[in-house]
N, C-alpha and C positions, 0 to 999 in steps of 0.2 A: 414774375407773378406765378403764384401755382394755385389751383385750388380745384373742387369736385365738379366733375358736371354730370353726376348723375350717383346712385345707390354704388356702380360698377366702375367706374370713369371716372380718370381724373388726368389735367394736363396740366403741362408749366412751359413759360415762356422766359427766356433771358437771353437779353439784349445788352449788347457791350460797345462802346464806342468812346475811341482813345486815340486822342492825337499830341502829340510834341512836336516843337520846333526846331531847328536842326541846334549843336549846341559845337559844331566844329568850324572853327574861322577858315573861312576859303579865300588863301592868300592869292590865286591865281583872278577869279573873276570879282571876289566881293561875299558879301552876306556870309552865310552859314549850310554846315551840311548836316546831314544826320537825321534828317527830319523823319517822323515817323507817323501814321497814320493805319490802324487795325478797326474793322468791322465785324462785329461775331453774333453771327445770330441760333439760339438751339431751343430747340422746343421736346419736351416728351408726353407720350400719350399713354397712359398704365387701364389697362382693363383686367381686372378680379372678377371675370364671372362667377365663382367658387372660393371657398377658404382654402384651396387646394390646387388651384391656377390662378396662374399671375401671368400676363403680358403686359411688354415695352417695347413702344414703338420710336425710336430717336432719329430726330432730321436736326443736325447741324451747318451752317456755312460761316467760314473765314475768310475774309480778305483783306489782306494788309499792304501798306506801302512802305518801306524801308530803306532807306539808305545808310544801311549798313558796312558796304563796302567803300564807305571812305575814310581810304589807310591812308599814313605817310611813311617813307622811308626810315628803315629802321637803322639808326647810328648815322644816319645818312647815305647808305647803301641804294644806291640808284643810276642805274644804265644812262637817265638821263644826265647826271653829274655835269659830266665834260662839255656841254654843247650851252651856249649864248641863250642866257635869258629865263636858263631852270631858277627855278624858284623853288630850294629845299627847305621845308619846316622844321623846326630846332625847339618846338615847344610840344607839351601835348596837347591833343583834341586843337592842333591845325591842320590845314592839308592843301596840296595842289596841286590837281589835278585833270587831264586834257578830255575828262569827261568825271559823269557825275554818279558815281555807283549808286548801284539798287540791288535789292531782290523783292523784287515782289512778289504775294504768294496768296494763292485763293486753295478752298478744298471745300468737297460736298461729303458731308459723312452720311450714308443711312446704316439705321444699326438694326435689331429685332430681338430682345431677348424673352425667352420663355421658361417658366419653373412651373414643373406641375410633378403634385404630391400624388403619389403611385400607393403610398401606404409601404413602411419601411424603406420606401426608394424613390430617393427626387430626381424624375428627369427633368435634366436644363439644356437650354442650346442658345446657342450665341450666332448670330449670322451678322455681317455687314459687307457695307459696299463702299468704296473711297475713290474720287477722285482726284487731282490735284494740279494745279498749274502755277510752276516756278520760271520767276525771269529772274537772269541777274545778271549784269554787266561789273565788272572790273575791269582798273586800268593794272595793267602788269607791271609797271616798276615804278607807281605809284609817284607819279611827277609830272608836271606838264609840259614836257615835250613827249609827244606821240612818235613812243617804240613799241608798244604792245598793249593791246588788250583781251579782255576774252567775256563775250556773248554766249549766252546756253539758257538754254529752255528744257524743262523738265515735264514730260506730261506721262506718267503713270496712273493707273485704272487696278483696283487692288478687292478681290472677293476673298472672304472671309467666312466658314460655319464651319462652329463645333460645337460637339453632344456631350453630355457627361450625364452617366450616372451615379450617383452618391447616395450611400448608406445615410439611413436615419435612426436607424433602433439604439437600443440601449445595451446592447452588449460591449465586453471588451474589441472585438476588432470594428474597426470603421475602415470603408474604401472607397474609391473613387475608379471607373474607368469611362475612357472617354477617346473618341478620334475628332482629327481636326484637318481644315483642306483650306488653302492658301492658292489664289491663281494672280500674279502681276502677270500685266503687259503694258509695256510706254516705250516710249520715244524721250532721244535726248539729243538732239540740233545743236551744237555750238560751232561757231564762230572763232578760230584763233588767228589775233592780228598780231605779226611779231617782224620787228625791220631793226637794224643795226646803227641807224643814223635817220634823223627825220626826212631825209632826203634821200633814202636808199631805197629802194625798189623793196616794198615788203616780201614779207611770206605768210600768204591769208589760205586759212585751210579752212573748210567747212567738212564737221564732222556730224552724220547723219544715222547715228547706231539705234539699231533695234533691240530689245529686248525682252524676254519671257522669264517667267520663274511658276513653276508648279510641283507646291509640294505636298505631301499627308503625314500623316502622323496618327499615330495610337498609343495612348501611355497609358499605366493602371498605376494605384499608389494603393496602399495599405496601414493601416496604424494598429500597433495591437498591444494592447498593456498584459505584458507579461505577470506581473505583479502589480498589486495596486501602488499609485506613483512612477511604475516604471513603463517607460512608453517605446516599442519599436517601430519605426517608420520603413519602408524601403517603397521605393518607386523605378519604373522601366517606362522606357520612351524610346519607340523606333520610329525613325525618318527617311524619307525617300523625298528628293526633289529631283527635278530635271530643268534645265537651263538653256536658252537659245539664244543664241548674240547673232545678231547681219549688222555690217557697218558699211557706211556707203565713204566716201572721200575726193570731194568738190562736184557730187552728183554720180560720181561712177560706183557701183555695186564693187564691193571686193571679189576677189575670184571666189574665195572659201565658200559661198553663199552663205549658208545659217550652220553655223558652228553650233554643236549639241554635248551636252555631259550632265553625264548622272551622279547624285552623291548617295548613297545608304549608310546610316548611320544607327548605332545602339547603343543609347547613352543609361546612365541607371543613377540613383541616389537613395543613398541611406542614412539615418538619422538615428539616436537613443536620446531619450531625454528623461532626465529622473528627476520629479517635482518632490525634494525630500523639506518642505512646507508649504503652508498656505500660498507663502508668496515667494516663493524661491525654487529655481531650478536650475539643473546645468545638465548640459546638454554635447554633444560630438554630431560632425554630418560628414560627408566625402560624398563626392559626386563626379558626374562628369559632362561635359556638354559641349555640340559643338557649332561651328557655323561651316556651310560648305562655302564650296567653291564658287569662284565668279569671273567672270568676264570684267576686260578694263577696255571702259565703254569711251573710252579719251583714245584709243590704241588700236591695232589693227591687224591684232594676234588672233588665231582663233583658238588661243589655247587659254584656258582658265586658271588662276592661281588652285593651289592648293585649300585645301577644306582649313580651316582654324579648330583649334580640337583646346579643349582646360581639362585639367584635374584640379578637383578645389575640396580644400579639406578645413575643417571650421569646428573649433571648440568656443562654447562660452560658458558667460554664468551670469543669469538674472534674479536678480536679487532687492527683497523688500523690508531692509533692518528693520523699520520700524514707516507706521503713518505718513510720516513726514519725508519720509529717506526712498529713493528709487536708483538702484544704480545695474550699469550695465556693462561686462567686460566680455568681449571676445578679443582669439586670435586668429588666424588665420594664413592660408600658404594658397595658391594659384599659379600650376602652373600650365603656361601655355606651349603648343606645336604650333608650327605653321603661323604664327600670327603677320594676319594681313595688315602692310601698312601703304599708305601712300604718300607719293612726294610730287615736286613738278617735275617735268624730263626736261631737255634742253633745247625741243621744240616749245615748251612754252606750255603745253599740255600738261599730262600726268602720268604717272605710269604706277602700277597697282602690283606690288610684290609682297612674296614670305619674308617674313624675319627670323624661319629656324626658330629657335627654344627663347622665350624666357620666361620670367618666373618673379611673382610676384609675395610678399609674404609681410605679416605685421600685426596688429591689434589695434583695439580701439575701447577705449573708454567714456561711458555716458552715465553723469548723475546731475538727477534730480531734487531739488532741496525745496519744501515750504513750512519754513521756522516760525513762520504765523500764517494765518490764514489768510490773511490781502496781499504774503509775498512769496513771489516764484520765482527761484533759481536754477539755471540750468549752464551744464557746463559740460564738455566731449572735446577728445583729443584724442586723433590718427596718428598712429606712426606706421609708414610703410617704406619696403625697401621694395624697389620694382629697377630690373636691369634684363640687359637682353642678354642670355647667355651664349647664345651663337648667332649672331649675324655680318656674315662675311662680305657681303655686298649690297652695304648699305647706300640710297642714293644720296650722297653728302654736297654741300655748297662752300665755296670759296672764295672768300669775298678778291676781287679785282680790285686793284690801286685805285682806276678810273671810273669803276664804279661797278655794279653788275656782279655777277658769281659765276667762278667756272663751275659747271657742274661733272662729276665722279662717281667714283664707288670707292666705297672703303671699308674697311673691317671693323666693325664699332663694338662689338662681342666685349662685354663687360661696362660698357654703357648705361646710361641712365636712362629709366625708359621716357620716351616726351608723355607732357601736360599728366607727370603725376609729381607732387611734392611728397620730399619726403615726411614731413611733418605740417598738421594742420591743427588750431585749437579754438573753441567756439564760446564764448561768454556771452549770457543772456539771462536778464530778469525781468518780471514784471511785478507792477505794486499800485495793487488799488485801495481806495478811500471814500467813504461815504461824504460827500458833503452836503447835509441835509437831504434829501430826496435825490440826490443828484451821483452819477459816479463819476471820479475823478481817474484814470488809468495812466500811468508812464510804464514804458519800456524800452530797451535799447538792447542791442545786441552786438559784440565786436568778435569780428573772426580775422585770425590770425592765418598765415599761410608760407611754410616755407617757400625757397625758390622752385621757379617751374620752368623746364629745358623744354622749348620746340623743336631743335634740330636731334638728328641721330647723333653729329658729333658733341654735343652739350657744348655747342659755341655761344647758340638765341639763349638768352637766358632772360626769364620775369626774379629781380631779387625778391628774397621775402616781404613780407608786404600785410596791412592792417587795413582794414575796410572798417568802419563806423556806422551804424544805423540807429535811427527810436525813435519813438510816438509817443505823443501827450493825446488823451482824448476825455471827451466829458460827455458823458451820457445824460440827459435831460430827465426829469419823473414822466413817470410812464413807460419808460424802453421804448420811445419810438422813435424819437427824433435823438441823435448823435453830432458833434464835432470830432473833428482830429487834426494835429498837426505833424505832418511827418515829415525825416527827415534819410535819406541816405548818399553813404560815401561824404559823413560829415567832414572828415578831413582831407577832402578832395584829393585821395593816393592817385598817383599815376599807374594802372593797374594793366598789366598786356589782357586783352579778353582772346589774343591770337597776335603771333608772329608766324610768318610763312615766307621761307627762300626762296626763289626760284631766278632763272638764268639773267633775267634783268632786275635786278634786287632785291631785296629784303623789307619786306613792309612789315606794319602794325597798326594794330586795330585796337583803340583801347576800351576799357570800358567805363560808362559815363562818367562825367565829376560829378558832384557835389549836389545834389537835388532836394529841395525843401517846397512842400506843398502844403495843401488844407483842404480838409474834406467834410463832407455831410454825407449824414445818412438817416433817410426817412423808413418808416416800417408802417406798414397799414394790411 
């Protein structure tokens, strides 16, 4: 609901509540898992004193229940394997498992935005405030005999303000300068339960890390047409953050106390772009950016990985042949330092490393087609190559005869990097019709996806794979009242949404089947 409450004033309210059934057979106790349950409430409050000030005041809350973390053994990869009375799933969307995954997840946003027109220069500022409280339970070698799991609570507290000012006039140059201030602090409690036979005396560690993150920043950007049509962009952004880890381990403080490190960073980007028609241009950028360093909050090092750093360099061309015609080509290269990645260790935990150099590079193609006016076609295709070019010590898995993974390191340098395909292609139309007073709408969309590697050794493999979606809908006279019938993952693929290794096996999480619903929609 939105609407005025006064000359100055105006709010809106939107309320969302959404629940599914679980749709995973649980071959261990019965019924179903998966089940899902979200509450989301957001309200904003807009005050225009002036044609020249504007305030937004936004209170958001989310709370959901999920159980999302119900995997099965992947090929049948499971520590529990060898021991009376496991019960391995051989199908997809089954599972069984010696408890029942979740993550559950609530947050409180407040936000504050303000624009006020100075005359040639809009000052705006952005402030917010985020809470957030995550539960999630996983069984570790995702089978019902209990070897492992792992409990963790997530409670981060996140302040946010930034100013910008921006040019309004009408001359050639337009600019932007602006700083910005970041403060987390939270806590992260877990829980790792891990034993070699159900009858063997476990190993239960309780992990109890602190953490801080405070950072600023000040960037300016510039745009200036050199000539008419031709546009030069460049931009500079400097960073400074500081970071603070204490971790405790089954209640004792570490000796380190609060481990501390700074990162400073100067990053910059620039851009030309020459609009040489109404509706066409092409354009070049290079930039740089980066992520610092961090503490691994599963570990009990007090040393932080390395900063992650890109070079990323990007030509396109968009382009408007005609009315009917939209298309869009880029290419593009990215390459990464230091890139942070994470794996399980072989306590059961994680452990947070550089992967040294690699580099990502490709193009992408997007066009738009409507050859009458009730039909729209659209159609884009990624090609990308993404490999790690040095990583010497990578943490790698190997599967055990009897089930389970020894875990390594290995040289995987020339690798494929995980969870990027190398090719992706997306078809989609839509096609409407008058029927008397009434509108009639179909659409459907199919995306295409090469294979997608989860390990560093490219052993996890999702093969390529086709996902199906579309909606029939009939709009009533009036606009006010609507049906729809929707459908997705018509041809129910078996599709990974995540595989993950670790010391007691290999699981997978898929993503949903087959889903067909019907909906309304009133307007007043």
């Amino acid at each position: 609901m939105t609407g005025g409450l006064g000359k100055t004033v105006a709010a809106d309210l939107a309320v969302l509540y959404r629940k599914s059934d679980g749709y995973i057979s649980d071959l261990n106790t019965g019924g179903t898992l998966g089940a899902a349950r979200t509450i989301s409430l957001r309200s904003k409050l807009m005050f225009e004193p002036s044609d020249s000030a504007k305030i937004i005041l936004t209170a958001a809350y989310v709370d959901s229940k999920d159980q999302v973390a119900s995997q099965q053994p992947f090929r049948g990869n499971t520590a529990g394997a060898p021991f009376p009375g496991v019960i391995i799933p051989d199908q997809a969307w089954e599972a069984s498992l010696n408890g029942r995954g979740r993550s559950d997840y609530n947050r409180f946003d407040l936000s504050l935005r303000t624009q006020f027109d100075l005359g040639g220069v809009n000052l705006e500022t952005t402030g917010a405030f985020m809470t957030t409280r995550v539960n999630q339970y996983a069984d570790s070698d995702a089978s019902n005999i209990l070897l492992g799991y792992t409990d963790m609570r997530v409670r981060p507290k996140t302040y946010s303000q930034e100013v910008r000012l921006l040019s309004t006039g009408v001359g050639r140059f337009k600019w932007i300068l602006g700083a910005y201030a970041f403060r987390l602090t939270g806590e992260q409690p877990v829980f790792i339960y891990s034993a070699v036979s159900p009858t063997a005396v476990p190993s239960q560690t309780l992990l109890e890390p602190k953490v801080t993150t405070t950072s600023f920043a000040g960037f300016a950007e510039g745009t200036y047409e050199i000539v008419d049509s031709l546009f030069l962009t460049g931009g500079v952004r400097y960073t400074t953050e500081k970071r603070t880890f204490e971790q405790s381990v089954n209640g004792t403080p570490l000796p380190f106390g609060t481990a501390r490190k700074s990162f400073n960073k100067f990053t910059y980007r620039a851009a030309l772009r020459y609009n040489f028609a109404d509706h066409a241009n092409v354009y070049a950028s290079y930039g740089t950016g980066f992520k610092s360093g961090v503490f691994n909050t599963f570990g009990t090092s007090p040393i932080a990985v390395n900063p992650e750093s890109i070079k990323a360099a990007e030509i396109g061309l968009k382009v408007d042949p005609a009315s009917w015609l939209r298309t869009n080509l880029s290419a593009y290269r990215y390459d990464y330092s230091d890139l942070q990645v994470t794996a399980r260790s072989a306590s059961n935990a994680f452990i947070l490393q550089n992967a040294a150099t690699a580099k990502i590079y490709g193009g992408e193609l997007e066009v738009t087609v409507v050859p009458i006016r009730d039909l729209n076609l659209r159609a884009s295709a990624v090609y990308t190559h993404a490999e790690y070019d040095k990583f010497p010590q990578a943490q790698v898995f190997i599967p055990k005869s009897t089930g389970g993974n020894i875990v390594s390191s290995a040289d995987v340098s020339g690798k494929w990097m995980i969870r990027t395909p190398r090719y992706t292609f997306n078809l989609g139309g839509t096609y409407g019709v008058d029927i008397g007073k009434s509108r009639l709408t179909a659409s459907a969309n199919l995306f295409h996806s090469g294979k997608v590697y989860y390990d560093f050794l490219n052993s996890l493999v999702q093969n390529s794979y086709t996902m199906l979606s579309g909606e029939i809908g009939l709009r009533l006279p009036g606009e006010k009242i609507s049906f729809n019938l929707f459908a997705s993952n018509l041809t129910n693929a078996k599709v990974a949404q995540q595989i993950s290794p670790g010391p007691l096996g290999t699981y997978i999480i898929y993503e949903r089947p087959r889903r067909v619903g019907i909906g309304a929609e009133i307007r007043f």
